[in-house]
Backbone as CSV, one residue per row, in Angstrom:
resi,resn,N_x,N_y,N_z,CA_x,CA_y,CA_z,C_x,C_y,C_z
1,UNK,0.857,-1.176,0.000,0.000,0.000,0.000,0.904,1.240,0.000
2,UNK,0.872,1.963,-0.639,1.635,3.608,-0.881,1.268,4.147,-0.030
3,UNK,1.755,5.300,-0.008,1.914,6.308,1.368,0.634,7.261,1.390
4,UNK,0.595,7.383,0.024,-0.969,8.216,-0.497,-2.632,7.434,-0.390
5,UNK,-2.150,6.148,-0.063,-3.306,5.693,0.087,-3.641,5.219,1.629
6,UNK,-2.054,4.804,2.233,-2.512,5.085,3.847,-3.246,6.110,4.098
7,UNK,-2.744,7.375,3.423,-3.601,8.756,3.910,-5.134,8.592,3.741
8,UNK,-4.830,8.332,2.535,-6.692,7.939,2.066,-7.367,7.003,2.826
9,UNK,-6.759,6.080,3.386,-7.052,4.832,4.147,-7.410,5.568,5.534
10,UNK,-7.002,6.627,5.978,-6.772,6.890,7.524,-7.601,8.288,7.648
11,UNK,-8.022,8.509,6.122,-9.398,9.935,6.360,-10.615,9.328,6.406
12,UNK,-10.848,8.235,5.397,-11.652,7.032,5.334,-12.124,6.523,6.623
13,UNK,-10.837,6.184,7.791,-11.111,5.702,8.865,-11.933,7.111,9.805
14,UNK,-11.245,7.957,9.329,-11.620,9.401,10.627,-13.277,9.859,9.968
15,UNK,-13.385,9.850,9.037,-15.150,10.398,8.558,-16.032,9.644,7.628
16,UNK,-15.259,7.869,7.920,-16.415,7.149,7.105,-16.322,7.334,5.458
17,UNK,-15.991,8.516,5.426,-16.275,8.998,3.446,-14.651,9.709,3.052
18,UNK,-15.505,9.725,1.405,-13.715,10.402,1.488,-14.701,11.055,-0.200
19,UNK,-14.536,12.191,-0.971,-14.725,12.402,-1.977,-13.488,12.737,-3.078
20,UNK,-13.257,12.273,-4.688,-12.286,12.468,-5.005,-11.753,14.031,-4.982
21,UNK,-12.740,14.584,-5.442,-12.365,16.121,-5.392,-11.656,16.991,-4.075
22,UNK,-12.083,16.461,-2.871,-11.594,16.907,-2.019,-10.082,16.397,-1.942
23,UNK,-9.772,14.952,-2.197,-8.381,14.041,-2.248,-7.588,14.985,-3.250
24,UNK,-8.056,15.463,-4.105,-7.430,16.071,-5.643,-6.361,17.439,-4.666
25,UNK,-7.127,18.018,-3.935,-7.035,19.196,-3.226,-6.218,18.667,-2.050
26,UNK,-6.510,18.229,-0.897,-5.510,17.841,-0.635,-4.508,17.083,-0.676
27,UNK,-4.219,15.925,-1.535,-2.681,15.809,-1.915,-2.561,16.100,-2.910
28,UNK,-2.580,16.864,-3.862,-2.086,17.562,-4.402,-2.190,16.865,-6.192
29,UNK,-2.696,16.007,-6.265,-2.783,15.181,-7.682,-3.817,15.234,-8.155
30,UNK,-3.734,14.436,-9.311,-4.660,14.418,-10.033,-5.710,13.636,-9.971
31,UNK,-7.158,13.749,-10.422,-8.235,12.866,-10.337,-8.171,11.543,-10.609
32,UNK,-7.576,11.179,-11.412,-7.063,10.012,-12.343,-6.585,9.606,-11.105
33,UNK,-5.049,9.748,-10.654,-4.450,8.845,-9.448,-5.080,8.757,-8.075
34,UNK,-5.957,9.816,-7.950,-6.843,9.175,-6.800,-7.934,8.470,-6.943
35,UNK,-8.176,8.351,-8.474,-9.287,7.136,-8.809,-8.457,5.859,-8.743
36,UNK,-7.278,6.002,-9.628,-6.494,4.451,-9.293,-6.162,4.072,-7.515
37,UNK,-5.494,5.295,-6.563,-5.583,4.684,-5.658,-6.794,4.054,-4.606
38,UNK,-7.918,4.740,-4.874,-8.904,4.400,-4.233,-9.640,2.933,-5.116
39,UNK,-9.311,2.949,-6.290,-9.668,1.018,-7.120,-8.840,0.494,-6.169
40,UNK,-7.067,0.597,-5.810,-6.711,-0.122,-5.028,-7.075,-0.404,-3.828
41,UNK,-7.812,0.614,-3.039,-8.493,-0.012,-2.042,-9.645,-0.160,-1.692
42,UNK,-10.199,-0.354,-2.867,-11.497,-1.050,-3.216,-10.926,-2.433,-3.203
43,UNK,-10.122,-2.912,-4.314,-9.711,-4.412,-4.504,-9.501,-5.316,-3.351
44,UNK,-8.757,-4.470,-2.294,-8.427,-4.875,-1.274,-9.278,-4.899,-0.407
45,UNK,-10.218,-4.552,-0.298,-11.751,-4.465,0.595,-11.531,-3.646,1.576
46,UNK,-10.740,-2.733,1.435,-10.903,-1.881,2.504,-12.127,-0.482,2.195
47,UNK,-12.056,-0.415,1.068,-13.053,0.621,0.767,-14.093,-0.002,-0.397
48,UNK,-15.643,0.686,-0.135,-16.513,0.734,-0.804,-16.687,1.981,-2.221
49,UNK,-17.372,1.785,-3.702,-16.982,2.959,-4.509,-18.839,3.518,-3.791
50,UNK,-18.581,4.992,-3.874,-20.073,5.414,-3.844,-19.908,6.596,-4.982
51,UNK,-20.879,7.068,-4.914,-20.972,8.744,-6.149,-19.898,9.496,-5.749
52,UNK,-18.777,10.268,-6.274,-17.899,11.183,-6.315,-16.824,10.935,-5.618
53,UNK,-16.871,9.156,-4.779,-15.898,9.161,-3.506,-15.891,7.558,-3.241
54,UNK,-15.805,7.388,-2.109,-15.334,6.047,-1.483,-16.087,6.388,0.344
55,UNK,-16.263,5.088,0.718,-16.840,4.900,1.718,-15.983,3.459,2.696
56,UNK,-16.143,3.828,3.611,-14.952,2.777,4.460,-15.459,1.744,4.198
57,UNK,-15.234,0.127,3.806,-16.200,-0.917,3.589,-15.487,-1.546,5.084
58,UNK,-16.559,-2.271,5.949,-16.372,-3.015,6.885,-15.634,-3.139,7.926
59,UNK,-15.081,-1.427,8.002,-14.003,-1.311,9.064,-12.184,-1.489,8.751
60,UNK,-12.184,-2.252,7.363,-10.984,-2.439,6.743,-9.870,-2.555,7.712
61,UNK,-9.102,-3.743,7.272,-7.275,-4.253,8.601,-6.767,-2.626,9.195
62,UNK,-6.075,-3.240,10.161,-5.147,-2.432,10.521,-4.157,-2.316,10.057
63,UNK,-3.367,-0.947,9.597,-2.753,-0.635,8.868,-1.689,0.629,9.760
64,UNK,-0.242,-0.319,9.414,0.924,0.647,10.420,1.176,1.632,10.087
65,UNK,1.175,3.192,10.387,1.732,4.427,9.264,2.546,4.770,10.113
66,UNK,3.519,5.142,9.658,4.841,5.218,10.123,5.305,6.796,10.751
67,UNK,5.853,6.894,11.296,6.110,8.195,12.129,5.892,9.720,10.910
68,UNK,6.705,9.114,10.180,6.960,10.588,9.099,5.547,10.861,8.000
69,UNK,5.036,9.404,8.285,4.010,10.005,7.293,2.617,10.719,8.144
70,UNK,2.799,10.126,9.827,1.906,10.573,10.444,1.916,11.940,10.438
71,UNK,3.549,13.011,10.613,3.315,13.897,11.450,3.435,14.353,9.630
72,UNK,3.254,14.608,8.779,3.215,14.709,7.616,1.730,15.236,7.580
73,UNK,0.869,14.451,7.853,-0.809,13.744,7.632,-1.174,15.117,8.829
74,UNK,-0.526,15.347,10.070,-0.969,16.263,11.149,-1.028,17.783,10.833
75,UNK,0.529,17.800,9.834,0.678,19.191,9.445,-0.524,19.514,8.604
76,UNK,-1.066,18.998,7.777,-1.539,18.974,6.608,-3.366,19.264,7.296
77,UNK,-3.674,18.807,8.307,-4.915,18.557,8.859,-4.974,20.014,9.683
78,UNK,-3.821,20.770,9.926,-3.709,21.598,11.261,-4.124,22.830,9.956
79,UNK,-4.010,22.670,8.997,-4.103,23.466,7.650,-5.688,23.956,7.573
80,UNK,-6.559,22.816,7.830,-7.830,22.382,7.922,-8.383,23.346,8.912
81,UNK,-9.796,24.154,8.314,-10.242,24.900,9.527,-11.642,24.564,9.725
82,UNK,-12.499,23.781,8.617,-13.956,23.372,9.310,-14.105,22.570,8.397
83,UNK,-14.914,21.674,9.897,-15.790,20.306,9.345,-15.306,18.805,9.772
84,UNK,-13.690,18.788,10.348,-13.368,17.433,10.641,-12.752,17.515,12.392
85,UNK,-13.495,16.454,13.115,-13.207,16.312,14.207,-12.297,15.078,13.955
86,UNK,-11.928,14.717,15.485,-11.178,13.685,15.717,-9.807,13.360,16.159
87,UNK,-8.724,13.323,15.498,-7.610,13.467,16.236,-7.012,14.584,15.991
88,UNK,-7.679,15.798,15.725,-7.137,17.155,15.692,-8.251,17.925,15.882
89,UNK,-8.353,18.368,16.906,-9.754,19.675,17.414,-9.401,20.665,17.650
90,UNK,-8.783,21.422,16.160,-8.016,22.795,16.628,-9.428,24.022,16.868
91,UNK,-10.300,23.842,15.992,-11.330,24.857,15.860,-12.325,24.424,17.068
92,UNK,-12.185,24.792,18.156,-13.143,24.869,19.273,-12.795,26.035,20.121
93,UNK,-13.583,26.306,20.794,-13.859,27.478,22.243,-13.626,28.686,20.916
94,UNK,-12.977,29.593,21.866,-13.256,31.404,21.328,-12.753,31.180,19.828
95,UNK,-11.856,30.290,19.619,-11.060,30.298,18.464,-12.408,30.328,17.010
96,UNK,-13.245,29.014,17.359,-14.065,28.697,16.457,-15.417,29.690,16.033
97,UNK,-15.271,30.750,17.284,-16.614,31.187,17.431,-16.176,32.397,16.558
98,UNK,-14.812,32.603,16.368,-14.448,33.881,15.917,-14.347,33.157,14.197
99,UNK,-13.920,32.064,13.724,-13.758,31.494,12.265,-14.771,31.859,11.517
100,UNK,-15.970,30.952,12.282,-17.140,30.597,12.012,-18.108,31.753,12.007
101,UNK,-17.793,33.436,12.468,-19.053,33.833,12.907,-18.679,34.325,10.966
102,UNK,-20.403,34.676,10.497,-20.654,35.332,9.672,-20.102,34.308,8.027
103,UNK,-19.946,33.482,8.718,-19.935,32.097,7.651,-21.374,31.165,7.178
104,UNK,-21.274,31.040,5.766,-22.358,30.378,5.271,-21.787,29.133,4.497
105,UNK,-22.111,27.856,5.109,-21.616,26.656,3.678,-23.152,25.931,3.298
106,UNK,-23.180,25.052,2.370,-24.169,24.541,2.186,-24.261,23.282,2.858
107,UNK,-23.283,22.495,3.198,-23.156,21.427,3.208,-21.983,21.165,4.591
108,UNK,-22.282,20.519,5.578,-21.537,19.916,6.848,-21.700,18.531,7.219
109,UNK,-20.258,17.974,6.951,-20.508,16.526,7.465,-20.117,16.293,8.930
110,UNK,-20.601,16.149,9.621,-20.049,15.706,11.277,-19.761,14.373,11.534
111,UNK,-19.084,14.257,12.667,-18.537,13.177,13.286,-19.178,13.016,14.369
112,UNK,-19.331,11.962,15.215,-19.999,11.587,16.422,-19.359,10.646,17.603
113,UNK,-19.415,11.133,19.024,-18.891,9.691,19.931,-19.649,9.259,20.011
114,UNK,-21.246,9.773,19.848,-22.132,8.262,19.807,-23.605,8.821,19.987
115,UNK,-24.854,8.312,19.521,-25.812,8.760,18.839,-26.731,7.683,20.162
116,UNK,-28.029,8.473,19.895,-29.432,7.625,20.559,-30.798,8.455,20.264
117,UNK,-31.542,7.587,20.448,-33.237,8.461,20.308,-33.104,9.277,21.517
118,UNK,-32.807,9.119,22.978,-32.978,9.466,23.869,-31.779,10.851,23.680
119,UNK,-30.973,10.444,23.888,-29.472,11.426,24.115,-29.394,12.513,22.679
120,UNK,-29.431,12.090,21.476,-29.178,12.756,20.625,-27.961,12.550,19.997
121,UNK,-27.337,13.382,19.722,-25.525,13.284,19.330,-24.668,13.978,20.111
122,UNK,-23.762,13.106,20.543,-23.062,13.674,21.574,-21.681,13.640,20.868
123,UNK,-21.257,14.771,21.531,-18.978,14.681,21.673,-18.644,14.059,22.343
124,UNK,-17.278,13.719,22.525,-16.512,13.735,23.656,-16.577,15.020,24.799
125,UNK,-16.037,15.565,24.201,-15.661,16.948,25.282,-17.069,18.339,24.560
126,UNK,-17.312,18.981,26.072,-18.306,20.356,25.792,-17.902,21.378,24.857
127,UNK,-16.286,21.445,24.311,-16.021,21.972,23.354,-16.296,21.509,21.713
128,UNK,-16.078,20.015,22.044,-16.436,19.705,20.195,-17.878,19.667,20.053
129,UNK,-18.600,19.535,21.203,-20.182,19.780,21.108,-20.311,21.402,20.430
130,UNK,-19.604,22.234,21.159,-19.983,23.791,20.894,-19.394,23.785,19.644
131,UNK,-18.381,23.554,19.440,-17.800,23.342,17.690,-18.884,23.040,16.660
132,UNK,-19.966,21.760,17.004,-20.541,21.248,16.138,-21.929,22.249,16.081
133,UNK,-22.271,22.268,16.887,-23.333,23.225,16.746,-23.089,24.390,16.296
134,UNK,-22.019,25.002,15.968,-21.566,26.243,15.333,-21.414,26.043,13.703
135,UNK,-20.945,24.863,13.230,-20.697,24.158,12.462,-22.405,24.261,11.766
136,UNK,-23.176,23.543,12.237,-24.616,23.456,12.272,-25.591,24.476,11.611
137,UNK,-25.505,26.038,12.908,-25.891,26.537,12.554,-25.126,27.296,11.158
138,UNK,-23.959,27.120,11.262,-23.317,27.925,9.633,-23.916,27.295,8.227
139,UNK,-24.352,25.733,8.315,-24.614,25.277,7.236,-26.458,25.317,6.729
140,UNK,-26.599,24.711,5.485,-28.000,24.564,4.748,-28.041,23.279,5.393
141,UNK,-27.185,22.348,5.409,-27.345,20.960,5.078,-26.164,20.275,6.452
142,UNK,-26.710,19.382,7.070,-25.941,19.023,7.914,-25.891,17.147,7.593
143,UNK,-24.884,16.736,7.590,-25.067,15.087,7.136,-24.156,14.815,8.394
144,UNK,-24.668,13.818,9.607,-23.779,12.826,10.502,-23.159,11.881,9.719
145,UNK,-21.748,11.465,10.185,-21.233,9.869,9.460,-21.317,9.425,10.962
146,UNK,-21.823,8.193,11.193,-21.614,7.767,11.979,-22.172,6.384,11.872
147,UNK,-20.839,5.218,12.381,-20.560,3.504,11.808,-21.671,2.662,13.286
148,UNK,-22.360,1.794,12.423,-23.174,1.260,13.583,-22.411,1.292,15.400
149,UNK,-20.851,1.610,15.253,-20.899,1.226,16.961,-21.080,2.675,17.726
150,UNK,-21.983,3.831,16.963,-22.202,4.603,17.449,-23.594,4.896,18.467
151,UNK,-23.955,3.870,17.390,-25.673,3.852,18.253,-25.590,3.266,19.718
152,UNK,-26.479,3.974,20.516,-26.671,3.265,21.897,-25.707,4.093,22.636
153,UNK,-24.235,4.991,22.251,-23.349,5.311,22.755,-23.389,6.265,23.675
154,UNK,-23.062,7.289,24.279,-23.561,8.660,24.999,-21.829,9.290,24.827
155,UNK,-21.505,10.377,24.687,-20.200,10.958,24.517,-20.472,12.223,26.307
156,UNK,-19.476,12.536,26.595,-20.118,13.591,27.396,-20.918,14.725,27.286
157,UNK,-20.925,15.396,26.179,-21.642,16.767,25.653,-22.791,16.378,24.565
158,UNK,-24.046,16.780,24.717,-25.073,16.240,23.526,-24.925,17.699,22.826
159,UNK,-24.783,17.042,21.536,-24.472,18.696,20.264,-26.275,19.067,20.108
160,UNK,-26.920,18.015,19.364,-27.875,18.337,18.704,-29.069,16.823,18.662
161,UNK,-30.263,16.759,18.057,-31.020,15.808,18.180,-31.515,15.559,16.869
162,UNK,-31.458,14.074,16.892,-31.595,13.446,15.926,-32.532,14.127,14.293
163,UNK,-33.280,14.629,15.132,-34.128,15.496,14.559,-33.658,17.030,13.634
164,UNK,-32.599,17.314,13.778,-32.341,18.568,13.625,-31.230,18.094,12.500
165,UNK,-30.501,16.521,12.545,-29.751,16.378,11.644,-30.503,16.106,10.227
166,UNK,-29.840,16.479,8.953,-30.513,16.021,7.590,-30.180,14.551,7.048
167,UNK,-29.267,14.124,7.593,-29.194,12.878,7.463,-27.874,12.222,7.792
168,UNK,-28.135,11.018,8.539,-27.082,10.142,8.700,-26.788,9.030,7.825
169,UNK,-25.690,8.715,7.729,-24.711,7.886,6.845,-24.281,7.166,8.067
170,UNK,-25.050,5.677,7.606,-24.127,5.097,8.567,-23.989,3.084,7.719
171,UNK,-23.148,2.411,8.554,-23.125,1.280,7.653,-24.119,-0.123,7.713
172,UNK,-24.158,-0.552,7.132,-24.940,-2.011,7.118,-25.174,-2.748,8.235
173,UNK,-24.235,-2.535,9.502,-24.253,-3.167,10.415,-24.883,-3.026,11.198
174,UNK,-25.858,-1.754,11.250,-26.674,-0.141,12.269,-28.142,-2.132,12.400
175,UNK,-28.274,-2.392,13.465,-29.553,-3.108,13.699,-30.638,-2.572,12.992
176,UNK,-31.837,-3.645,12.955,-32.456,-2.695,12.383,-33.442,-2.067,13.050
177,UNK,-33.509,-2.634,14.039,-34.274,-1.622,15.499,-33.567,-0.180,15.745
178,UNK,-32.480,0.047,15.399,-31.515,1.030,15.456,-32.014,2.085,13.775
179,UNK,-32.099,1.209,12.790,-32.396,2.196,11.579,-33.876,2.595,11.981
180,UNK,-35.025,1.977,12.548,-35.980,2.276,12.613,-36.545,3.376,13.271
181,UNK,-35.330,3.352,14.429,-35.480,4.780,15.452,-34.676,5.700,14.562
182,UNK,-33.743,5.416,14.040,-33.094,6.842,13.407,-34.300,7.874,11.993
183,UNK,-34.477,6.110,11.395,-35.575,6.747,10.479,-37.031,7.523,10.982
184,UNK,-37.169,7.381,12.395,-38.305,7.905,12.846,-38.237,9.292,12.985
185,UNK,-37.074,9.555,12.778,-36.490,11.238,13.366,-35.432,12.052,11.918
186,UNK,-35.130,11.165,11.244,-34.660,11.473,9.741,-34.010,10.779,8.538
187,UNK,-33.887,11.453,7.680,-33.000,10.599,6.886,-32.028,9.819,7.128
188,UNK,-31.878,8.075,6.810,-30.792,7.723,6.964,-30.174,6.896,5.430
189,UNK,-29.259,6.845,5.539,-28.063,6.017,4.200,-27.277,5.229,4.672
190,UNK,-27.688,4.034,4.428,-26.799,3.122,4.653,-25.638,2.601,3.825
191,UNK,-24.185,3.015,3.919,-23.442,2.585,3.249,-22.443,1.402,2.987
């Protein structure tokens, strides 16, 4: 596996999705080689093809990335100012409130520590909650990714309720007592 497709392999892992256009933009190539690298990890079953992108298929092996390509992958993310949580939460508290004010996107994908009918969507921490809801209100369109072991979960901070999201993306594995409550409250996609 190349170094360009660990990356792809390890955004895949952090938001479920990955689109080529966005890959084009950040590493720096062309459409073409991020269509060949993402066939390669299709072949390999680590990824699913969907419209414009790739989708994590089944959780895909563990995969070693090596020191230089990590802090490589960190610089490159610290670059990043809205829309991806996870192992970099630079845009939270005063910082985010000042990015975000007087911002309009159409479109926000979020991340989740863990989803319920009861709880809603929660963070980890009261800051990536306030992040997301800022996030929220800036957009038209808000889409959760979040992989069946989210359901049932509680994070410490609830962002928002099921209800208020436009739709979740989540995978094949979501029960289906679990799609039934999500579908009771909104759109869901199973990928």
């Amino acid at each position: 596996m190349s170094p360009r497709q660990i990356a792809i392999l390890e955004r895949l892992r952090r938001s479920g999705m990955v689109r080529v256009s966005a890959l084009v933009k950040e590493l720096g190539v062309s459409d073409m080689t991020i269509r060949r690298d993402l066939d390669g990890l299709i072949e390999s079953g680590h990824a699913q093809r969907v419209y414009g992108g790739a989708t994590l298929f089944g959780g895909g092996a563990a995969v070693e990335v090596d020191f230089d390509h990590k802090a490589h992958r960190m610089m490159s993310e610290k670059r990043v100012i809205a829309g991806e949580h996870g192992t970099t939460d630079a845009l939270v508290g005063p910082t985010a409130e000042s990015a975000l004010a007087g911002i309009n996107v159409d479109l926000t994908f979020l991340g989740a520590t863990g989803m319920s009918a009861d709880r809603g969507v929660t963070s980890a921490t009261p800051l990536q909650a306030s992040a997301n809801r800022m996030l929220m209100r800036c957009s038209e369109t808000t889409i959760l990714l979040a992989d069946h072991t989210k359901w049932g979960r509680a994070g410490l901070a609830s962002f928002t309720t099921l209800e208020d999201v436009d739709t979740v993306i989540s995978d094949d594995q979501l029960t289906v007592a679990a799609q039934d409550e999500i579908r009771e409250r909104t759109t869901l996609i199973l990928a």
